[in-house]
Steps between C-alpha positions, in 0.01 A plus 500: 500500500140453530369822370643882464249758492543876509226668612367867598337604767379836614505612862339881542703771309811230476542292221670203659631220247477164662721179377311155613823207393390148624277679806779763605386877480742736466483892565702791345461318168615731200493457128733579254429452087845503316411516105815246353590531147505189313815470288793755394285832343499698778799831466541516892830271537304381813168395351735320194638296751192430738331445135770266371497272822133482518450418151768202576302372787170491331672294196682251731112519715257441190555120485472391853200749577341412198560079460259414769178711494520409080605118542247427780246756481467556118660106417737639211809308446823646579571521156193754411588724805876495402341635183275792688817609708730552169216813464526567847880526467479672171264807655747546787784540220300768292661777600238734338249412753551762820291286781576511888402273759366596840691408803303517827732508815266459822693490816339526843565417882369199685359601891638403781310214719253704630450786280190568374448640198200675599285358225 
């Protein structure tokens, strides 16, 4: 993937969200935010559940996502990042802290050859 960039443009009265992804534009783009709970507080049986599996991914996720950027980028040793992510892990455990996590869903249609967008 070269680059991903969501942009908006505005055409008259119409508010018309385009999607540029590696030089494709899309039309009838729409955006949905889902706020996920991080961890098992929520009362909904739902949101426990969405909660509990999102907190799991983002514990099994903090040490790949976070190995790289601090080994190359900031040149810590494994060892002293190990050491930040045991506070990492130990945040996501506190069950006294409420947070949520935005999830942005963006789906939109690619035109036919030909089509023009009208841009």
């Amino acid at each position: 993937m070269n680059s991903l960039l969501v942009e908006t443009r505005v055409k008259s009265t119409l508010y018309t969200p385009i999607l540029y992804w590696s030089g494709a534009r899309h039309w009838g783009v729409t955006t949905r935010i889902f706020y996920v709970p991080i961890g098992r507080w929520p009362k909904n049986k739902t949101l426990y559940l969405v909660g509990s599996y999102w907190r799991a991914i983002l514990l099994d996720s903090a040490q790949p996502i976070a190995l790289g950027p601090m080994t190359r980028g900031l040149k810590w040793s494994r060892e002293q990042v190990e050491m930040r992510l045991v506070e990492v892990r130990r945040a996501y455990m506190d069950e006294w802290v409420h947070s949520y996590m935005p999830l942005y869903i963006i789906c939109g249609q690619k035109p036919e050859e030909g089509m023009s967008l009208g841009i």
